[in-house]
MITISE-272867 format. One record per atom (N, C-alpha, C): x, y, z. Coordinates in steps of 0.1 Angstrom, whole numbers, plus 2048, in hexadecimal, padded with zeros to 3 digits. Last residue first. Example, Ala and Ser with C-alpha at 12.3 -4.5 7.8 and 13.67 -1.06 7.14 Angstrom:
<torses>
8807EA8478897F584788180084F8847C784E87B7D384E8847DF84E
</torses>
This chain:
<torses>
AFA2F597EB042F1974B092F4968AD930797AAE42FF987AED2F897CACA32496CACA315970AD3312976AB133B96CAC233496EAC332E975A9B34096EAA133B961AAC339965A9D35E986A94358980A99352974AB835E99CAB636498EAA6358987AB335C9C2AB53569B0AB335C9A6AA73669D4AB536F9D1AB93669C2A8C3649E3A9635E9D7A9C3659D7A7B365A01A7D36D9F7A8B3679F3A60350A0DA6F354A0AA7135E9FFA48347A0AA49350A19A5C352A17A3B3479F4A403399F8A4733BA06A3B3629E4A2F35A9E5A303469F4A4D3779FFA4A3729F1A3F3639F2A47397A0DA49388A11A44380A03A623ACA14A553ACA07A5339AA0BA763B5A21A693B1A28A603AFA1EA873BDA0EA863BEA18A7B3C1A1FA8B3C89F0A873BE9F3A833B8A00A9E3DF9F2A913E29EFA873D49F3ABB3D79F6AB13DCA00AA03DAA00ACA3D19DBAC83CC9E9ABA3CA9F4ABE3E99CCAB73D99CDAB73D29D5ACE3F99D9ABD3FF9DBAB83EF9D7AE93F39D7AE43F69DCAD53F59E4AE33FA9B3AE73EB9BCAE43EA9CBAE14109B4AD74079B0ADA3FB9B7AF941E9C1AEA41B9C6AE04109C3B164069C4B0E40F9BBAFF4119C2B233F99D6B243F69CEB193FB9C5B2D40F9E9B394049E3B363FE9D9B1A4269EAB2A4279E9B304209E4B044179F3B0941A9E6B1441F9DFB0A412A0DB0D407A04B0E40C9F7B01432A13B10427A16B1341EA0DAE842FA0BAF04369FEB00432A04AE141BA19ADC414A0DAEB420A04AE442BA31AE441DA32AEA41BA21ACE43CA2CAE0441A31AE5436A31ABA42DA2CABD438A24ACD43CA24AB8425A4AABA421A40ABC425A32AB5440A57AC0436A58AC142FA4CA9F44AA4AAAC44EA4BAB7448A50A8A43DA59A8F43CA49A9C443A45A8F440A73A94436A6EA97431A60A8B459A73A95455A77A98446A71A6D456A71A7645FA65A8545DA6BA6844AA84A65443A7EA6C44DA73A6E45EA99A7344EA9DA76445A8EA5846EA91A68472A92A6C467A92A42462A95A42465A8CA51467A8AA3E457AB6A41450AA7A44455A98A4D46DAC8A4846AABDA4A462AB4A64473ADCA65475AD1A5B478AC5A5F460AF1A65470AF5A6447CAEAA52449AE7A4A451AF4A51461AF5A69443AD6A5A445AD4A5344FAD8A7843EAE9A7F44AAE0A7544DAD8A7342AAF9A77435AFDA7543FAF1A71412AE4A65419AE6A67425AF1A8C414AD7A8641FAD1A7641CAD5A97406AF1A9A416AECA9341CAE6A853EFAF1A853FAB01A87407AFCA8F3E4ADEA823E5ADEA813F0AE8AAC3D9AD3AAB3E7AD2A9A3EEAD8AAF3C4ACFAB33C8ADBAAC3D4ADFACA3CBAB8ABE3C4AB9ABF3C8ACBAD53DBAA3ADB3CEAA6AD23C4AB0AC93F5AA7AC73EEA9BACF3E0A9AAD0408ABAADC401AB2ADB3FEAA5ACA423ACBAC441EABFACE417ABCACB43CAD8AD042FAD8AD1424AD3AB9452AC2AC2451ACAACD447ACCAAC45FAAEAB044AAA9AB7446ABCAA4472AB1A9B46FAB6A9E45CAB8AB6481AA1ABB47DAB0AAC478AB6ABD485A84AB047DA89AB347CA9AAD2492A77AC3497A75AB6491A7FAE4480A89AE748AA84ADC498A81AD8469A85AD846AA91ADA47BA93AE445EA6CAD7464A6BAD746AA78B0045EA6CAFA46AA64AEC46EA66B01448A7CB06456A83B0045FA7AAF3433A75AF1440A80AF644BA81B0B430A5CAF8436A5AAF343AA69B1C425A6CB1D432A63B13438A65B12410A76B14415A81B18427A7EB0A404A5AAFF402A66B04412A73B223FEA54B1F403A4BB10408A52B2B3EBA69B333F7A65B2B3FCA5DB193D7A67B213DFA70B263E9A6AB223CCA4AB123D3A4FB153DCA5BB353C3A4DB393CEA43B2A3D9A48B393AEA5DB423BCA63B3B3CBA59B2639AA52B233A2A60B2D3B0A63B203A1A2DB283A2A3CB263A9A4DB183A8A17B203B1A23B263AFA29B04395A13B0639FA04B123A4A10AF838AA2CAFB384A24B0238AA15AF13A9A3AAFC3A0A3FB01395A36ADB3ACA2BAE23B6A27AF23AEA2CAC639DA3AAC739CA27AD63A5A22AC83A2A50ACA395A50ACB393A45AC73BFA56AD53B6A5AAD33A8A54AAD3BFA4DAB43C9A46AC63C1A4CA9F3B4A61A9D3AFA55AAB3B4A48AA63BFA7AAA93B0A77AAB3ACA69A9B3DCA75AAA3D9A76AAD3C8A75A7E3D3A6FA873DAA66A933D3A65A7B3C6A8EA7A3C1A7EA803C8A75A813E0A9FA893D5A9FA893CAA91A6C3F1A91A7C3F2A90A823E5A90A543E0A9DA583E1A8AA643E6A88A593E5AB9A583D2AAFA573D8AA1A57402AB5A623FBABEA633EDAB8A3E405AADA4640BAA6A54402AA9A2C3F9AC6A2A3F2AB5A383F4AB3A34406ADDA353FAADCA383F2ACBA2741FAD6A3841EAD4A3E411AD4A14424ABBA1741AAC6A22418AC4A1441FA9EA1842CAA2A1A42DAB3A12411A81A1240DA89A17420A8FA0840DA61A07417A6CA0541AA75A243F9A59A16403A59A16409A57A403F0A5EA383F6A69A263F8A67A4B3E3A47A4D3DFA58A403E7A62A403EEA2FA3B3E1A34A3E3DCA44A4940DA3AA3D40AA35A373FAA39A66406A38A5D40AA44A4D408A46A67403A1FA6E3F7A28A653FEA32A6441DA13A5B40AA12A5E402A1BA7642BA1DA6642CA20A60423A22A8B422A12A8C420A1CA7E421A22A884259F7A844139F9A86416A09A874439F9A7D4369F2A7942E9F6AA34469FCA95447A08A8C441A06AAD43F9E7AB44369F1AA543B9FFAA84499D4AA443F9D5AA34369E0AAE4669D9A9D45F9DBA9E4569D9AC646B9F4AC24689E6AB54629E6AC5487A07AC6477A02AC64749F5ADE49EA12AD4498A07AD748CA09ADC4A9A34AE149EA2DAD849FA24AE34C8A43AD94BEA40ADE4B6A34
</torses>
């Protein structure tokens, strides 16, 4: 059995938390993965890299897949709606959905490998928080241009 680190499950909870609810409809569960995974490629690919997220994406199944075989086919590259409302219906939302904090989680302590958890966990933690103006800033609040 894999330790995590609590930080790194933490913010993976939250991330699930704002994507899903409590959603439990294999249909729901299935459109809040696919969100997750978009959201989590699309903030994480800009800091990474399409190859680096790949790869760092296709690690973390294997480790969670490992505790979680409920992730089964599962890419997380999209697409993915048919598998995990399969993997719902055979599985449980409940499993489906501890699988996927675990992916991400396994996700966050990979990257933390390269460039430290904390760093890491800020990356992430921000994901899906919808900010006042419907964008979320990556600006340093006060810093200025030139």
């Amino acid at each position: 059995m894999a330790l995590r680190s609590a930080a790194a499950t933490e913010v993976a909870r939250q991330l699930w938390a704002r994507v899903a609810g409590d959603t439990s409809e294999p249909e729901e569960v299935a459109a809040a993965a696919a969100r997750m995974c978009t959201q989590l490629r699309g903030e994480l690919e800009r800091w990474i890299g399409a190859d680096g997220y790949r790869t760092a994406l296709d690690r973390a199944l294997v480790l969670a897949r490992a505790e979680h075989p409920a992730l089964g086919d599962l890419s997380c590259l999209g697409g993915d709606e048919p598998v995990t409302t399969a993997a719902v219906q055979a599985h449980g939302s409940g499993k489906v959905a501890a699988g996927l904090v675990a992916l991400v989680a396994a996700f966050i302590e990979l990257l933390g490998l390269i460039i430290g958890e904390e760093m890491a966990v800020r990356l992430v933690a921000p994901i899906g928080i919808p900010s006042p103006g419907g964008l979320v800033s990556s600006e340093t609040e006060g810093r200025r241009n030139g």
